[in-house]
C-alpha positions in Angstrom: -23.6 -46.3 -11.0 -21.5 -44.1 -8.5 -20.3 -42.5 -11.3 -23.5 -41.3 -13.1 -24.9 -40.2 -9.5 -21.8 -37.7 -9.3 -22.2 -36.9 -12.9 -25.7 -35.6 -11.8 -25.1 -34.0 -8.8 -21.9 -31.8 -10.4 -21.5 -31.1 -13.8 -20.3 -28.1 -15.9 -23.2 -26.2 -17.7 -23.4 -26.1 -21.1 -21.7 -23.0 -23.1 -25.3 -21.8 -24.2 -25.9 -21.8 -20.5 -23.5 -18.5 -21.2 -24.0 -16.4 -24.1 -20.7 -16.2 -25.8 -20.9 -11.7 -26.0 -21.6 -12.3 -22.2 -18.4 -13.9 -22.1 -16.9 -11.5 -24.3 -17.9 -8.5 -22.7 -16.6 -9.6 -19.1 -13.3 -10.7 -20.3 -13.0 -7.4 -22.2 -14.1 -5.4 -19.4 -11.5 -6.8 -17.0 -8.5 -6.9 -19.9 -9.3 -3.0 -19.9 -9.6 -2.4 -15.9 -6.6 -4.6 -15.5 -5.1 -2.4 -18.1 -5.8 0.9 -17.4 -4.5 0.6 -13.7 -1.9 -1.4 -15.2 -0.3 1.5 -17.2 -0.5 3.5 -14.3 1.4 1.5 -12.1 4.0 1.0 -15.1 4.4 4.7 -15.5 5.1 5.3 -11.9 7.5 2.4 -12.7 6.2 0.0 -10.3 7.0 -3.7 -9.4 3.7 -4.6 -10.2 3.1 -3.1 -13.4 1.1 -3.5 -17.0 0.8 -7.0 -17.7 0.7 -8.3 -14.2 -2.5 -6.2 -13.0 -4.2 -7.5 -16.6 -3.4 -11.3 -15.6 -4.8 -11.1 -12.1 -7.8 -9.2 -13.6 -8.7 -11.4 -16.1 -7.6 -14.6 -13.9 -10.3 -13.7 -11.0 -12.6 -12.8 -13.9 -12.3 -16.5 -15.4 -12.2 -18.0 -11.7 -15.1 -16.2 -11.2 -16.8 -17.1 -15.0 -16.1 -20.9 -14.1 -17.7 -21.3 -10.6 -20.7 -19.5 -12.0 -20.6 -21.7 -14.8 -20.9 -25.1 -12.3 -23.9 -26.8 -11.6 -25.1 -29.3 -9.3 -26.7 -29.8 -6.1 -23.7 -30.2 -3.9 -22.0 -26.9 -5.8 -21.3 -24.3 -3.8 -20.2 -21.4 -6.6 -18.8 -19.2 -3.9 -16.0 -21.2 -2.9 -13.9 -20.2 -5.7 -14.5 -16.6 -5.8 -13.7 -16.8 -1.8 -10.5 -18.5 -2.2 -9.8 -15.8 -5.1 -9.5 -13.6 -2.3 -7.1 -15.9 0.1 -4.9 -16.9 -3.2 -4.7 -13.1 -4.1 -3.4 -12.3 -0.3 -0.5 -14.3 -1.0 0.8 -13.0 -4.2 0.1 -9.4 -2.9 2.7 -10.6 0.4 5.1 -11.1 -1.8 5.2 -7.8 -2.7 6.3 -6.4 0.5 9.5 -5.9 1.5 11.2 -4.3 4.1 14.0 -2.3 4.3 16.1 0.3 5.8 13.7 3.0 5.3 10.8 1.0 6.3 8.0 -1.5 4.5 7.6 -0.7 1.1 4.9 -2.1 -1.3 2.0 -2.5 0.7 0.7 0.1 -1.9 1.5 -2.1 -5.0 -0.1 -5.5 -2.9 -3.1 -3.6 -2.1 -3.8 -2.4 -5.6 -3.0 -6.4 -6.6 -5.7 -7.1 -4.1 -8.3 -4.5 -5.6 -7.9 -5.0 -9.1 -8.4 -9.1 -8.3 -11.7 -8.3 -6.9 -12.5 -5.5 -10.1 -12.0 -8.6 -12.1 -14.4 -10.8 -9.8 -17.2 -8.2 -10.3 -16.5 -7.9 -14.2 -16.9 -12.0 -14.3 -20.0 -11.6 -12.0 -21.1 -9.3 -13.9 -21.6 -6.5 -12.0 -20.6 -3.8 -14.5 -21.2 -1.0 -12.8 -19.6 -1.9 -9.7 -16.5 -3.0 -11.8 -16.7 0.0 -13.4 -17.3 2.3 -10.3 -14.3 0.6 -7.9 -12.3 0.9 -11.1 -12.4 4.7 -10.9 -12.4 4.5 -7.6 -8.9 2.8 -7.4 -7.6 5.2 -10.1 -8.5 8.1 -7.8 -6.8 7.1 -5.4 -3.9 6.1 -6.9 -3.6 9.6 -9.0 -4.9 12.2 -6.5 -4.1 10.8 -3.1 -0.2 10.7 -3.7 -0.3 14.5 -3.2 -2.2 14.2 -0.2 0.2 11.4 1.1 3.1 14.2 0.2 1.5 16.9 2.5 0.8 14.6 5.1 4.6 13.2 5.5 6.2 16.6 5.0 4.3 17.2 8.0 5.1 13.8 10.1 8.8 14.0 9.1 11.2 12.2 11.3 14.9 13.4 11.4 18.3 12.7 13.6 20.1 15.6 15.5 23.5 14.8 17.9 23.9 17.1 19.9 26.5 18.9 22.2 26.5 21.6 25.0 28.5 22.6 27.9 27.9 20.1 30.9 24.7 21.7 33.1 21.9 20.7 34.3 20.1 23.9 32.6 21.4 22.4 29.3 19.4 19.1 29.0 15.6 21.7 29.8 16.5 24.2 27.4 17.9 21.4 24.3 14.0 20.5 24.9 12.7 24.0 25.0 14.3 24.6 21.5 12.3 21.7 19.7 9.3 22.3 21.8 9.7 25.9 20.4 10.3 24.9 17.1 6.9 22.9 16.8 9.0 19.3 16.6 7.7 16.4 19.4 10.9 14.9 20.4 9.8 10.7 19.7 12.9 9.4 21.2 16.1 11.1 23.7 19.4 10.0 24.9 21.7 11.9 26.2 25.8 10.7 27.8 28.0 12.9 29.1 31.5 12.8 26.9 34.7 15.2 28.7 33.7 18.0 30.0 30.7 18.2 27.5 26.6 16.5 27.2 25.6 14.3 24.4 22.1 14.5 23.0 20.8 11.8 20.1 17.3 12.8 19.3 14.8 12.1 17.1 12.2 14.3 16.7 8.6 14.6 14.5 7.2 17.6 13.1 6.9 19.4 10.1 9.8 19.5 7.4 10.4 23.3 7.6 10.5 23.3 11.3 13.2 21.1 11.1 14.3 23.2 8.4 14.6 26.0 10.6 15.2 24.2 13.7 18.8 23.3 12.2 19.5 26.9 10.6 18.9 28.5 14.2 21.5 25.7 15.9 24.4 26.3 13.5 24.2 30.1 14.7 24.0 28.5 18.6 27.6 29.0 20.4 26.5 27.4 23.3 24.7 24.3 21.4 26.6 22.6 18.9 25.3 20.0 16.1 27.4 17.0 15.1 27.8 14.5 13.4 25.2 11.6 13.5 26.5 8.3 13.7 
């Protein structure tokens, strides 16, 4: 008796519940958003590339399908599509990792994150919103790279060692010249070593100051570069 009262309160609906073109025409729409930013990520030969954005597309779109598909009184058909979201979180983590240079991926897990909720709309179906965030995410991943390119060459970060003749005077004016030179010193340290002053600085600015920050040092006498350790 338990059994049929369960049976009642949650059941999967029928398939003609569904049209089978509906079904069709979401699972075709995400296998071609999941494909399209797929290839893009492949060309720009990244870890998460072709195949893997058309699985996570076309898995939230079935996720997404399958809750709508439930019926019952007790259902709650946004439970699935929310944890979609948490389950998605985690496989984008994994593509993070850091390095030497810094964190890398949080690109690649963020596109794994937007292309799982393109599929979500397409099994919704919300075509046009699928549609729209799908050239929305292909925007940003084709135009904004040169934007991200003009923005670090601007915010680069380099290394200088530095030596000068032991003065007072010497540690002001090693700041006038980056200050000068248009660079924002981010971190200083300077020893004395013999008869001589130490500087290891790093400094932010744009790439050509430091460009030209370096030419005008090598023709210094009285400030010398060296080697960074």
């Amino acid at each position: 008796m338990a059994d049929s009262k369960l049976a009642l309160v949650m059941r999967p609906a029928r398939i003609t519940d569904m049209a089978t073109w509906d079904i069709l025409l979401r699972l075709s729409l995400a296998l071609i958003i999941g494909s399209v930013i797929g290839i893009e990520r492949a060309l720009g030969d990244k870890p998460a590339g072709l195949r893997t954005n058309i699985l996570i597309c076309l898995g939230a779109c079935v996720f997404t399908m399958a809750s709508q598909a439930l019926e019952g009184t007790l259902v709650d058909k946004t439970r699935i599509a929310a944890q979609i979201v948490t389950g998605v979180g985690f496989l984008g983590a994994g593509a993070i990792i850091r390095d030497a240079k810094g964190i890398v991926g949080l690109t690649t897990a963020a596109t794994i994150w937007a292309v799982a909720a393109l599929g979500l709309a397409a099994g919704l179906g919300q075509f046009t919103l699928a549609i729209a965030g799908a050239v929305g995410v292909l925007l940003v991943l084709l135009g904004f790279p040169f934007v991200g390119t003009v923005i670090e060459t601007r915010r680069d970060v380099d290394e200088y060692c530095l030596s000068t003749a032991k003065s007072a005077e010497q540690v002001d004016r090693v700041e006038n010249l980056f200050a000068q030179a248009g660079l924002r010193i981010v971190l200083s340290d300077y020893f004395e070593k013999s008869d001589k002053i130490m500087f290891n600085i790093k400094a932010l600015g744009p790439r050509s100051a430091h460009r030209d920050l370096r030419r005008r040092l090598l023709l210094m006498d009285d400030v010398r570069l060296c080697e960074t350790r």
